[in-house]
N, C-alpha and C positions, 0 to 999 in steps of 0.2 A: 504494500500500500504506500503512497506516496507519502512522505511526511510534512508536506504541505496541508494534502486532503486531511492527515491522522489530527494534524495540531487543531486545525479549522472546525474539526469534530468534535475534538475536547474542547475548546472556546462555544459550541453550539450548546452542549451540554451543561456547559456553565450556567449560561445564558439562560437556558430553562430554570434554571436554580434560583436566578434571581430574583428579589423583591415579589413583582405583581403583587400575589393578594396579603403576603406578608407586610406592605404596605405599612406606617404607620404614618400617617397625614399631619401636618404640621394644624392641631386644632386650639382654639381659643377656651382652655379650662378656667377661665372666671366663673366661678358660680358653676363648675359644674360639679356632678362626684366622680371620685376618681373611677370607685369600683364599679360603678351602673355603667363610664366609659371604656373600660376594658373588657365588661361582659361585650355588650354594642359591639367593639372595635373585634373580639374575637368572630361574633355572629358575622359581622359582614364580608369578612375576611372569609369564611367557610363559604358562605354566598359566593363570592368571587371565583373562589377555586373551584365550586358546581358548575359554572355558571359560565367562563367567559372561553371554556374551548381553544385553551393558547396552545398546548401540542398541537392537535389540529390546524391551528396557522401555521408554525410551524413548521409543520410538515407540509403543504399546502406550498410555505415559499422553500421549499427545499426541491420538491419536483417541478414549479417553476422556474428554480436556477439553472437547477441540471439541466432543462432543455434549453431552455436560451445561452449556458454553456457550452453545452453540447454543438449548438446549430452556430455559435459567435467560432467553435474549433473548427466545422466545419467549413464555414467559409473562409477562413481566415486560410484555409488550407493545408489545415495539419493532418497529419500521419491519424492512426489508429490511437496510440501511445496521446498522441495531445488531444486529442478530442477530447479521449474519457478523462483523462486531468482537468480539462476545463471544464465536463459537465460537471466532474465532483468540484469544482474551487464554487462553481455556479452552487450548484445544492447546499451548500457550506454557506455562499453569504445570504444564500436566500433563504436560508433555512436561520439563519441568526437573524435576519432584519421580521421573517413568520415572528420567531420568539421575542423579537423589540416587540413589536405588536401585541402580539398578545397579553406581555407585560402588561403595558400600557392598559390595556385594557381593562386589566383584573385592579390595576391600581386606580383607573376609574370608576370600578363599581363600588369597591372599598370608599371612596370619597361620597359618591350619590348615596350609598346608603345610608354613612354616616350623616351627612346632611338631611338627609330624608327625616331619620330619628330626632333633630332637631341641634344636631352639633352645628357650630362654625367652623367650617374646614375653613384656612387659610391659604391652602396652593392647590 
């Protein structure tokens, strides 16, 4: 395996690991309680990770990359040997910019909920 492809895979996997619904939102605690915010903040955080499908993106831009890696080797006119290097660098970044996404996503549900319950999210 290339260790291009290998490093890119380990960085995708990271990538999954991060943040999203583990989230904690920068919230405005005047007058709130701590404890009824950390029950909340657990609750919507579980909601997020049901709910926003980020493997699924994910994976989604990872078979995205590969082909338009794939077909950017093709044309460019590489061998057998480059093609499939670049559909995997393609599945690699597309498959990390899926998991941006998705992120993103689970750390916006995390925020709408909290706000829903009556928090002041600040970002």
């Amino acid at each position: 395996m290339n260790k291009l492809f290998a490093l890119g895979l380990l960085a995708l996997m990271s990538l999954l690991g991060c943040a999203g619904a583990d989230v904690r939102p920068i919230v405005d605690m005047k007058g709130v309680n701590q404890s009824a915010y950390e029950t909340d903040l657990k609750d919507c955080q579980t909601i997020a990770q049901q709910q926003s499908g980020m493997g699924e993106t994910a994976a989604k831009g990872a078979g995205a990359g590969a082909v338009v890696g794939g077909l950017l080797g093709l044309v460019t006119g590489g061998n057998k040997t480059g093609i499939v290097q670049a559909a995997g660098a393609g599945a690699v970044i597309g498959g990390a910019g899926g998991a941006f996404s998705g992120n993103q996503a689970q750390e916006a549900v995390v925020k709408r909920c909290l706000s829903g319950r009556g928090y002041k999210v600040l970002n």
